[in-house]
C-alpha positions as a printed Julia matrix, in Angstrom:
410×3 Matrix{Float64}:
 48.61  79.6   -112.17
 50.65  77.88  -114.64
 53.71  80.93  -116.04
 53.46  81.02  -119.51
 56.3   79.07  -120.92
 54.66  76.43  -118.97
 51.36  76.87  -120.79
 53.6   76.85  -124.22
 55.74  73.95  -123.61
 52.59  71.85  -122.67
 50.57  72.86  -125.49
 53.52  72.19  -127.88
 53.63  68.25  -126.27
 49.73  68.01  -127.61
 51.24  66.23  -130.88
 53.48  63.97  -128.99
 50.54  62.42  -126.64
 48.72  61.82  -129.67
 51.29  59.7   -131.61
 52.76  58.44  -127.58
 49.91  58.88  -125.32
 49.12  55.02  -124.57
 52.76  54.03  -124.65
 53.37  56.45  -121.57
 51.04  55.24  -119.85
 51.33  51.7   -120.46
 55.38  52.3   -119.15
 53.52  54.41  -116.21
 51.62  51.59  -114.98
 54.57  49.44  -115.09
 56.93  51.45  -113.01
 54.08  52.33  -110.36
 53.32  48.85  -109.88
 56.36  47.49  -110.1
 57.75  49.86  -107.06
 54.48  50.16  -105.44
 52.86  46.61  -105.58
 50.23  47.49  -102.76
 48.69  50.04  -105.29
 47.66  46.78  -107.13
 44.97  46.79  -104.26
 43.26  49.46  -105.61
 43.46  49.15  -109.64
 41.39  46.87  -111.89
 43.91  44.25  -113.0
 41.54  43.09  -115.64
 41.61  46.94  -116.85
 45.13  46.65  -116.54
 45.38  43.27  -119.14
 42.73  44.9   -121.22
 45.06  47.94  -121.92
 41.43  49.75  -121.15
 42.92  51.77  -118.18
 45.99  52.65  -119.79
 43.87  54.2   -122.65
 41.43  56.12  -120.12
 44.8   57.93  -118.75
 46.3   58.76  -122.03
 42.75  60.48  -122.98
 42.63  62.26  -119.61
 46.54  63.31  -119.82
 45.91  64.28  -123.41
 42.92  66.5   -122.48
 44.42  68.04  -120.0
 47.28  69.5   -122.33
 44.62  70.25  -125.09
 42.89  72.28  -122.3
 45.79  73.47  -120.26
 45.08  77.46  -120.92
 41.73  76.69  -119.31
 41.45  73.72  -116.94
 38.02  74.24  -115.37
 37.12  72.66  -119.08
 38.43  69.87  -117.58
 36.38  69.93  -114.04
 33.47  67.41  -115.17
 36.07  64.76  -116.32
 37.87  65.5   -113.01
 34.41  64.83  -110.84
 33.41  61.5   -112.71
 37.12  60.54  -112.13
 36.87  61.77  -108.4
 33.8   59.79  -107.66
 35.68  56.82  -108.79
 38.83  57.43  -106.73
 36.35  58.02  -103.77
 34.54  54.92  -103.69
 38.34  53.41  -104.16
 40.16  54.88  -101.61
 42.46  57.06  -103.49
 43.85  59.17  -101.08
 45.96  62.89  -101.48
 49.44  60.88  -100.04
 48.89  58.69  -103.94
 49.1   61.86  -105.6
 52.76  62.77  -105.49
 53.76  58.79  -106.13
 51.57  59.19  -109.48
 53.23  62.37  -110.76
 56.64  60.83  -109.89
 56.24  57.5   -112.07
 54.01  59.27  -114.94
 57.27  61.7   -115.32
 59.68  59.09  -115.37
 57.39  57.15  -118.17
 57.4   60.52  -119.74
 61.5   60.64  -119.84
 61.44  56.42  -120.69
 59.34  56.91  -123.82
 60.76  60.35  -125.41
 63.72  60.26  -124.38
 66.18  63.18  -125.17
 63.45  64.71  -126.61
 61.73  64.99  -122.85
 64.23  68.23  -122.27
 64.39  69.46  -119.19
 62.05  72.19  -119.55
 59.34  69.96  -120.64
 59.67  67.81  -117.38
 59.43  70.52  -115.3
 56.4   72.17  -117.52
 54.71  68.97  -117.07
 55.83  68.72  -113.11
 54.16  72.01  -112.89
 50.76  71.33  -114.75
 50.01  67.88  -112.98
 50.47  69.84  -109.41
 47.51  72.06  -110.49
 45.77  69.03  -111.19
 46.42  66.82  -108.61
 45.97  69.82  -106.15
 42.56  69.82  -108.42
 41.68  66.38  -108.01
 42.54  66.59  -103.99
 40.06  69.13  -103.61
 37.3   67.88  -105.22
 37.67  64.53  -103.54
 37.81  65.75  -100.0
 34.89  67.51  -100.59
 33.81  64.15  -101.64
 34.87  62.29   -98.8
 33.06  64.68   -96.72
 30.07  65.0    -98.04
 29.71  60.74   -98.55
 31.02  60.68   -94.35
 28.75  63.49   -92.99
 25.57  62.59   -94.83
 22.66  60.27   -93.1
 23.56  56.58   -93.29
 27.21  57.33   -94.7
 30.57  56.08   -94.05
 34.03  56.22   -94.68
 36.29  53.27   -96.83
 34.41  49.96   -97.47
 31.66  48.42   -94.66
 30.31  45.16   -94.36
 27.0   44.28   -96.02
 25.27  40.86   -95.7
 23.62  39.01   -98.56
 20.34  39.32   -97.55
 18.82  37.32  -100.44
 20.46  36.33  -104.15
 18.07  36.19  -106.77
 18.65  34.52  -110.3
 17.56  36.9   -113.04
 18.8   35.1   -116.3
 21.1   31.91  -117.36
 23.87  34.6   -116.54
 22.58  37.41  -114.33
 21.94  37.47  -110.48
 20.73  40.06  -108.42
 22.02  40.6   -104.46
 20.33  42.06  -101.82
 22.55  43.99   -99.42
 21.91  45.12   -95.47
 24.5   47.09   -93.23
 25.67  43.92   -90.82
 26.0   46.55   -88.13
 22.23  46.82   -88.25
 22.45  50.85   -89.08
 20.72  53.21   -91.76
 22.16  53.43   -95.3
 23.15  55.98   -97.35
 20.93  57.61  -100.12
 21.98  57.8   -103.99
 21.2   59.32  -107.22
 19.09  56.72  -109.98
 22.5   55.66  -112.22
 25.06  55.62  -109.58
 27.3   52.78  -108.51
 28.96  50.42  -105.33
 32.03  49.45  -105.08
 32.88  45.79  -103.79
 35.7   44.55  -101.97
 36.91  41.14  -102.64
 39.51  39.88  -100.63
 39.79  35.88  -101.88
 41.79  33.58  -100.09
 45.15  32.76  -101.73
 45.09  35.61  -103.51
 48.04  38.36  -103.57
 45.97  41.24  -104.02
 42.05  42.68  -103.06
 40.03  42.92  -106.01
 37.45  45.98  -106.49
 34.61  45.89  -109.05
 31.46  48.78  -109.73
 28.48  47.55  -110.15
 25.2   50.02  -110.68
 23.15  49.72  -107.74
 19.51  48.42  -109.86
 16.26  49.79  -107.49
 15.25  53.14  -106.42
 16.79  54.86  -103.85
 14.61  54.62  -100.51
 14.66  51.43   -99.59
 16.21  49.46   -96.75
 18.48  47.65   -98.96
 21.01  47.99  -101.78
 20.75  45.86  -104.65
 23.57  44.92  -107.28
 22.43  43.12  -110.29
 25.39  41.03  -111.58
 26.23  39.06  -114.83
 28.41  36.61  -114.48
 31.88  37.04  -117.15
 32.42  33.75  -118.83
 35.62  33.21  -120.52
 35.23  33.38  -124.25
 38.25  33.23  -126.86
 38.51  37.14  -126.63
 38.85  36.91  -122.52
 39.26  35.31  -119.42
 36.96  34.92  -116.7
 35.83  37.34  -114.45
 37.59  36.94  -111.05
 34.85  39.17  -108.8
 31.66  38.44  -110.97
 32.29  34.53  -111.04
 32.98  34.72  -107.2
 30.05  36.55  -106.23
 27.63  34.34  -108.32
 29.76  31.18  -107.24
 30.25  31.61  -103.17
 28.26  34.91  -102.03
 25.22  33.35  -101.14
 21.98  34.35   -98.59
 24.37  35.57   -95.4
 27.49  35.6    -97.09
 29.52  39.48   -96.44
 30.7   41.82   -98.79
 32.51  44.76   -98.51
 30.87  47.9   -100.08
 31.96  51.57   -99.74
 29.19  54.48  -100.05
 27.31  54.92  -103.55
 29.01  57.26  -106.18
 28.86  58.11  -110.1
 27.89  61.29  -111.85
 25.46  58.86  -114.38
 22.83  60.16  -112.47
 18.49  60.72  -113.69
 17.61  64.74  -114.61
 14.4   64.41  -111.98
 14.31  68.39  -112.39
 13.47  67.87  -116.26
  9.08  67.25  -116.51
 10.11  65.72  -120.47
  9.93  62.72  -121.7
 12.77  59.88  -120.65
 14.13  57.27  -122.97
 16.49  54.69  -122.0
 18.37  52.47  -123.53
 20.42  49.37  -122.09
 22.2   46.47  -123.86
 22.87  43.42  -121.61
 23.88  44.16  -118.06
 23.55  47.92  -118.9
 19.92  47.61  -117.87
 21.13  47.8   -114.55
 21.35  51.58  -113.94
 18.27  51.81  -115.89
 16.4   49.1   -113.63
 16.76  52.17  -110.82
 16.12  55.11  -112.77
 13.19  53.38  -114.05
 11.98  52.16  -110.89
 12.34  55.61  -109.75
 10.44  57.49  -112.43
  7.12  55.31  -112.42
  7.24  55.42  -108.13
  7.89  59.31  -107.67
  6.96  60.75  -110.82
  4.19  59.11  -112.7
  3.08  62.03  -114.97
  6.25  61.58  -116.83
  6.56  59.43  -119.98
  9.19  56.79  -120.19
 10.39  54.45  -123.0
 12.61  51.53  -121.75
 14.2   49.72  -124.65
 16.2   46.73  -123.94
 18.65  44.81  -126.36
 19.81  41.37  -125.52
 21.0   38.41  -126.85
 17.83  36.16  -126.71
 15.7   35.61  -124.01
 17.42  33.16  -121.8
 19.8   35.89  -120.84
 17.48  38.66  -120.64
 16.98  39.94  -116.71
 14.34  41.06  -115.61
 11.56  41.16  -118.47
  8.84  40.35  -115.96
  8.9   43.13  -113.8
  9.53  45.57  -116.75
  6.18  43.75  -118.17
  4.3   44.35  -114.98
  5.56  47.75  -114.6
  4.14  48.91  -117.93
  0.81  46.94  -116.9
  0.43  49.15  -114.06
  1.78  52.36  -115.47
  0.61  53.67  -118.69
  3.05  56.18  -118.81
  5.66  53.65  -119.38
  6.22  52.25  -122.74
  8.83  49.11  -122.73
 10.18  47.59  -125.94
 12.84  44.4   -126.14
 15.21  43.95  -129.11
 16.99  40.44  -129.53
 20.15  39.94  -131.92
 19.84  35.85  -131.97
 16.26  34.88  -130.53
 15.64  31.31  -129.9
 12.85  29.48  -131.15
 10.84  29.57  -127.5
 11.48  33.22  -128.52
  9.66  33.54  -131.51
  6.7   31.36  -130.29
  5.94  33.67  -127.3
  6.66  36.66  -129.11
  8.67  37.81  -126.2
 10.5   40.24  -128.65
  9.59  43.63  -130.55
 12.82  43.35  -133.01
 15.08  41.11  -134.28
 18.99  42.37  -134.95
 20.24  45.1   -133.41
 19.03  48.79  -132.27
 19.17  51.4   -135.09
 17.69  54.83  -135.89
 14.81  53.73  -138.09
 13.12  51.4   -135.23
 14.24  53.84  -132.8
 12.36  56.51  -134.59
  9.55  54.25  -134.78
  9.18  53.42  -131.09
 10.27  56.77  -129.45
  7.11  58.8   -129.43
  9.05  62.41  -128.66
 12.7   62.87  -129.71
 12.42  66.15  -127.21
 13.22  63.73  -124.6
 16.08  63.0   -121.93
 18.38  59.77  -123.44
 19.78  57.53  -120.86
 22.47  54.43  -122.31
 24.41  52.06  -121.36
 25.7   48.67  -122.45
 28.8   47.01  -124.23
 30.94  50.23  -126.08
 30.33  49.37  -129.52
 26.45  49.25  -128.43
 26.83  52.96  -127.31
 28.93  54.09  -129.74
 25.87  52.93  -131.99
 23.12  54.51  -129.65
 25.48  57.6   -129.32
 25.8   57.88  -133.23
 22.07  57.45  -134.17
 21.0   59.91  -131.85
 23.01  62.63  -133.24
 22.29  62.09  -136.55
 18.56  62.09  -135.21
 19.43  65.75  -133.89
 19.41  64.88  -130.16
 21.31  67.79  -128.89
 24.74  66.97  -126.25
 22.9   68.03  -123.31
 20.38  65.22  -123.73
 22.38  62.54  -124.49
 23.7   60.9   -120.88
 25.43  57.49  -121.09
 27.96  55.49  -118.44
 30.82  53.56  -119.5
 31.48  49.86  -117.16
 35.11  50.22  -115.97
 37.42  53.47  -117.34
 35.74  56.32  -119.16
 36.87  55.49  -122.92
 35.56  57.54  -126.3
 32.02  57.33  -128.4
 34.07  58.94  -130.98
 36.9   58.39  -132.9
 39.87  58.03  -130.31
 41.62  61.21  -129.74
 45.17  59.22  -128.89
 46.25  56.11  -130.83
């Protein structure tokens, strides 16, 4: 337990992380990696450049002194973080090498005004939640090692086939090369892939949303391929795998995780909603719900750009031709003239309340979304003002966790 000048001191920082938060932890990251290079192996660099996981920390550091009277508030963040450190590799001996740098970025950015008495507050609250995070991953670790098919760290997988989806997307079929079972997973949850490219300094790990039902005797990634644009570059492990992973090419992979996982306790209605390559964790849930339970109704809506980069329309259309049950609607912001003449598309623009409320036959329903933020934070928006209450809105965030809402730390 935290003493109570502890508790006091932390609580009275709350103001500081909001106007400092991101500067902290953009000097954290610096002064980890610039003493601990080999940690580079485990971050997202692009994250890094993006400033996106430097935001995700400041939010969870932030949170953590909002909540630090009660931190079991805390305990779901600290799961879908765990299940990402899991399928990383984070380990308990990072723990202490974190807490040293994020105190000295603490001291860097305040200054005098980080007094002693606020270092050691802060010393004090991130052992209880390191010591928190350690304990949820171990259980983690064992329960992904013990189960049937599991494993421990990253094991090779070969490309048993590579299919081309769209003019951008690519899907890869993945089989143990050690000729042994695989582990099970939730609908919604993730890989991880190991790229280690020759000539470069440091392994590169992506999550990608494993895209068919659990069951079978292969995993399946559905990829899009980054292109750089004037907003980005290139991405490194998405452009690799569609350029040289090809039919019995290896890949790394370590056991499935995520905590975006289907409600199959639930009998109501399911609704979910994708934009781009968020179909992906909705290609399994989907492909779950019309094979085991085929008594419950299901509306897949699907925005896209036009229909050259829209994955996997055909099976969704032959899906709903052999389920009833499953009602599947496509929503294109620029479609293309081959578009319009095939009428391959039930709405032109963007996804909003009104055609949502025109489609969705029962707003007593589970929502599932995912796609590009500014897609969810739309989705997110429309279904509260619809009345959708928090417990049935679910939705899963590619790369770190950031805010639907307004940001809480600038």
């Amino acid at each position: 337990m935290l003493s109570a000048q502890s508790i006091q001191i932390i609580k009275s920082t709350v103001p500081v992380l909001e106007v400092h938060g991101v500067t902290i932890t953009k000097r954290f990251y610096q002064l980890l990696f610039t003493n601990h290079p080999e940690l580079l192996n485990i971050f997202n660099q692009a994250n890094q450049k993006q400033g996106r996981q430097q935001a995700a920390l400041a939010n969870a550091v932030y949170a953590a002194a909002l909540h630090i009277e009660n931190l079991a508030a805390i305990i779901p963040v600290v799961k879908q973080i765990g299940h990402k450190h899991r399928s990383l590799g984070v380990k308990p001996e990072h723990y202490p090498v974190v807490g040293k740098y994020l105190l000295m970025a603490i001291k860097d950015v305040l200054g005098e005004a980080a007094t002693d008495d606020i270092l050691n507050a802060w010393a004090e609250a991130y052992g209880m939640i390191a010591d928190a995070f350690i304990s949820i991953e171990a259980e983690m670790y064992e329960e992904t090692h013990s189960q049937a098919g599991g494993w421990e760290g990253f094991r090779p997988f070969r490309v048993q086939r590579k299919e081309k989806e769209s003019d951008v997307i690519a899907s890869f079929y993945l089989v143990p090369e050690d000729g042994g079972a695989i582990a099970s997973f939730e609908p919604g949850q993730y890989l991880s892939v190991k790229i280690d490219k020759e000539g470069a300094e440091y392994t590169q790990i992506r999550q990608y949303s494993l895209s068919d039902a659990p069951g079978k005797p292969y995993y399946r990634i559905t990829v899009k391929r980054e292109d750089a644009d004037q907003d980005r570059s290139a991405g490194n492990v998405s452009t690799y795998l569609h350029q040289h992973m090809e039919e019995g090419s290896t890949l790394w992979l370590s056991a499935p995780a995520g905590d975006f996982i289907l409600n199959t306790a639930d009998e109501r209605p399911v609704v979910l909603i994708s934009g781009g390559v968020g179909l992906t964790p909705m290609l399994s849930m989907v492909n779950t719900l019309t094979g085991k339970y085929p008594e419950r109704p299901v509306t897949f809506i699907h925005a896209a750009q036009n229909g050259d980069v829209h994955a996997m329309r055909q099976h969704m259309n032959a899906l709903a031709g052999k389920h009833p049950q499953l009602s599947v609607y496509y929503c294109y912001e620029k479609p293309t003239e081959r578009d319009r003449e095939l009428q391959l598309f039930h709405k032109e623009g963007y996804v909003d309340l009104p055609w949502l409320q025109s489609v969705i036959k029962n707003a007593d329903a589970h929502f599932y979304f995912c796609g590009p933020t500014p897609f969810m934070a739309e989705i997110n928006r429309s279904l509260k003002q619809w009345g959708v209450p928090d417990a049935d809105i679910h939705f899963e965030f590619f790369g770190p966790a950031a805010s639907l809402e307004p940001a809480a730390v600038s």
